[in-house]
N, CA, C and O atoms as a GROMACS GRO file, in nm:
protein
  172
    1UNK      N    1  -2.419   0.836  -3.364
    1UNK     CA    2  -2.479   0.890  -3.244
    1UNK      C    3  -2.451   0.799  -3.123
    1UNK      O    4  -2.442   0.857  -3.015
    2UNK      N    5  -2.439   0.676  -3.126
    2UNK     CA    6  -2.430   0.546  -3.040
    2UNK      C    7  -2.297   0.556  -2.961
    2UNK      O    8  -2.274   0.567  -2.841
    3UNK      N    9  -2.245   0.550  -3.034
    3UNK     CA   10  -2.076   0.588  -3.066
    3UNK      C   11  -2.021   0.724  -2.957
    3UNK      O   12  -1.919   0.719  -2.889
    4UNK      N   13  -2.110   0.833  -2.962
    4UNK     CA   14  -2.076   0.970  -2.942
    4UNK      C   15  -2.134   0.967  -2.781
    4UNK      O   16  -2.073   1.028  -2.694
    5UNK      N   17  -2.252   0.895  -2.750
    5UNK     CA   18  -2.315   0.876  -2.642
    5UNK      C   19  -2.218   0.792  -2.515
    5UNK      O   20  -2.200   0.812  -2.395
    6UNK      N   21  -2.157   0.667  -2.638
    6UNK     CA   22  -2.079   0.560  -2.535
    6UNK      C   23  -1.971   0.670  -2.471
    6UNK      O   24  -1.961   0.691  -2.350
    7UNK      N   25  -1.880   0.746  -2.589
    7UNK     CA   26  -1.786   0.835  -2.550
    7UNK      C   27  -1.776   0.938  -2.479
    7UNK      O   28  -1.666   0.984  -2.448
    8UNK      N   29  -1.882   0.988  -2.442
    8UNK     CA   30  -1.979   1.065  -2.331
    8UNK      C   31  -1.989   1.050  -2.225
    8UNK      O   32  -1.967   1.138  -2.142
    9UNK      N   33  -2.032   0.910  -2.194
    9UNK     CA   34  -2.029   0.841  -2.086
    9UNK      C   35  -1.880   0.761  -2.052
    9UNK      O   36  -1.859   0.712  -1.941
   10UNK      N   37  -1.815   0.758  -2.125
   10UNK     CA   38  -1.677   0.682  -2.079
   10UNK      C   39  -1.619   0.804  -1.973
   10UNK      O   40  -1.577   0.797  -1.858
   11UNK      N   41  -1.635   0.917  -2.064
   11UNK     CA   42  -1.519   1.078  -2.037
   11UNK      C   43  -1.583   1.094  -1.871
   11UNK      O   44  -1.513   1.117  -1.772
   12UNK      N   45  -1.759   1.075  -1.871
   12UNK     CA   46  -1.763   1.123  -1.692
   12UNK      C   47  -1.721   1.070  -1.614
   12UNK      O   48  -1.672   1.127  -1.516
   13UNK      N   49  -1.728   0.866  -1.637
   13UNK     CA   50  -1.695   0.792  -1.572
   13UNK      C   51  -1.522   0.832  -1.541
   13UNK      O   52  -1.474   0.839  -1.428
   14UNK      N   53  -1.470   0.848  -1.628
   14UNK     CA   54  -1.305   0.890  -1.618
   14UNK      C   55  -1.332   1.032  -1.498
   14UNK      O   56  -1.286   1.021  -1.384
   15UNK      N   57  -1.391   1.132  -1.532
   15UNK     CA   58  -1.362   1.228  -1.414
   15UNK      C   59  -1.439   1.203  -1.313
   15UNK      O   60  -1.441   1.284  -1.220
   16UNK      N   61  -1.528   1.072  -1.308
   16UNK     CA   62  -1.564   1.091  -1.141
   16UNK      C   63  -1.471   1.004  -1.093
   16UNK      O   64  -1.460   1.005  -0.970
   17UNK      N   65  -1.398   0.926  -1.154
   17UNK     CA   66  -1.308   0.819  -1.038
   17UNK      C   67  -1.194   0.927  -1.002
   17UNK      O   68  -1.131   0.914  -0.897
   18UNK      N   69  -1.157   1.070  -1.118
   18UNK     CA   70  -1.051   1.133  -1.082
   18UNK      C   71  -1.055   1.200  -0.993
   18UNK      O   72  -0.956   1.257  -0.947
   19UNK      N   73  -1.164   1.210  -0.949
   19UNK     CA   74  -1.256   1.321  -0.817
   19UNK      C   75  -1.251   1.254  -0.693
   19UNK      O   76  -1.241   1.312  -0.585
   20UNK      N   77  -1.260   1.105  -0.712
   20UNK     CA   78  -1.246   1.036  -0.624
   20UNK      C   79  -1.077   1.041  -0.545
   20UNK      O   80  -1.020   1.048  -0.436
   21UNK      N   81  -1.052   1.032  -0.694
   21UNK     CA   82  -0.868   0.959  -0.657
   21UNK      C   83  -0.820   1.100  -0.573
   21UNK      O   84  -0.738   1.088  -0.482
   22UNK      N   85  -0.879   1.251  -0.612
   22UNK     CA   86  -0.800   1.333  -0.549
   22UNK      C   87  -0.849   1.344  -0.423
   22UNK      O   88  -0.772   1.358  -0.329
   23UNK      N   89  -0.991   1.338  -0.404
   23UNK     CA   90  -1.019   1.355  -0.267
   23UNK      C   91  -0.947   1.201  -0.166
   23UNK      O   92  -0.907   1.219  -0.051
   24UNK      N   93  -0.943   1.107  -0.211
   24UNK     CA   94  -0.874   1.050  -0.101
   24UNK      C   95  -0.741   1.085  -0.093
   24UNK      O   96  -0.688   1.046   0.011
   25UNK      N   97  -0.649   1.164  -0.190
   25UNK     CA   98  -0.537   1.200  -0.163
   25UNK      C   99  -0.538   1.349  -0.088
   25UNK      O  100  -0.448   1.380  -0.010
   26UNK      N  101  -0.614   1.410  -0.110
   26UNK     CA  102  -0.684   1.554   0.006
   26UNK      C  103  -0.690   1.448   0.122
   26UNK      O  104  -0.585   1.452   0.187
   27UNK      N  105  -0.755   1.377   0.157
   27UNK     CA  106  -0.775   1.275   0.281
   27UNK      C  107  -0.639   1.277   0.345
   27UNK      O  108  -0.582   1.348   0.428
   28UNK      N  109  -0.615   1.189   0.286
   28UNK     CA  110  -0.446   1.134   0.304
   28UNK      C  111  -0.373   1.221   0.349
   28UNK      O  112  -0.294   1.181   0.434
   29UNK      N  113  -0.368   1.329   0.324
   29UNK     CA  114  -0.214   1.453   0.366
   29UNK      C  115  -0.296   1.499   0.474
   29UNK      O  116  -0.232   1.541   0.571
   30UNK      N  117  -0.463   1.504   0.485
   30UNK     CA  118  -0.525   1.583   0.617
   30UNK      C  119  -0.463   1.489   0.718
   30UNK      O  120  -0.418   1.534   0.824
   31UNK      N  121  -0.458   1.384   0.695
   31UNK     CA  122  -0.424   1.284   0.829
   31UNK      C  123  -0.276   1.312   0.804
   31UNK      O  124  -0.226   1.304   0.916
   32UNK      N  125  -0.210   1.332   0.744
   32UNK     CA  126  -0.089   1.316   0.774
   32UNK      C  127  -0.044   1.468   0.847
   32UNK      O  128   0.038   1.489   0.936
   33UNK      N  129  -0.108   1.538   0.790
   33UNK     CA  130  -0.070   1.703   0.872
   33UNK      C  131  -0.125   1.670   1.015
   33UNK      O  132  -0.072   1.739   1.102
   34UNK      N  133  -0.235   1.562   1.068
   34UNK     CA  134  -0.332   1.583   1.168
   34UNK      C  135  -0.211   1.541   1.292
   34UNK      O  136  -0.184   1.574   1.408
   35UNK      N  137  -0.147   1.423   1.158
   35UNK     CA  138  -0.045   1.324   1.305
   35UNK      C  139   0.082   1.401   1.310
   35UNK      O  140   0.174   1.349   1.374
   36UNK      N  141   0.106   1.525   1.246
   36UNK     CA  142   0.285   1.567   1.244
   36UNK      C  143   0.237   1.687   1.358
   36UNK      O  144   0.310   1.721   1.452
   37UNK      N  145   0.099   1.745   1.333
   37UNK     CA  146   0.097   1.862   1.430
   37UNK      C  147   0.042   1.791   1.605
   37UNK      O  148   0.048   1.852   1.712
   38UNK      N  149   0.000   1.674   1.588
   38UNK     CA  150   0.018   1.630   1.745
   38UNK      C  151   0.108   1.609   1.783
   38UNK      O  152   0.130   1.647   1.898
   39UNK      N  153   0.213   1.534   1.707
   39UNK     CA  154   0.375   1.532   1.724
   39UNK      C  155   0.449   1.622   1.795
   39UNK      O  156   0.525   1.609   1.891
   40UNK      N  157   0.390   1.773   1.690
   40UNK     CA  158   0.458   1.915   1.787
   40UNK      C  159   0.367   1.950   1.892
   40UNK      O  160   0.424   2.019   1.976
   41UNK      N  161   0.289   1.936   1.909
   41UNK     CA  162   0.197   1.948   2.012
   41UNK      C  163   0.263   1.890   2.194
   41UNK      O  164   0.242   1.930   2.308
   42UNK      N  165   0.355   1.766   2.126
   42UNK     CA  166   0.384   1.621   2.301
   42UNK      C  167   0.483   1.757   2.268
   42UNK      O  168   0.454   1.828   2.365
   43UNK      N  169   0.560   1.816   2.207
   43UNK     CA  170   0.707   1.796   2.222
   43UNK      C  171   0.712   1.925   2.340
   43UNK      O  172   0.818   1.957   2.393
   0.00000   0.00000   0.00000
């Protein structure tokens, strides 16, 4: 049971950092779309 509990808790810890890792990569491309469309914006 000890065993099944630790492995339980390993698996959420694994999908909340993966939740993390995608939203800063969602982050990441918002800023990068934010700075290519001011770009076309000067031109």
């Amino acid at each position: 049971m000890k065993s099944l509990s630790t492995l339980f808790i390993a698996a959420t810890l694994l999908a909340l950092v993966g939740c993390n890792t995608v939203k800063g990569v969602g982050q990441d491309l918002q800023k990068a779309g934010t700075t290519i469309e001011d770009a076309a914006k000067k031109k």
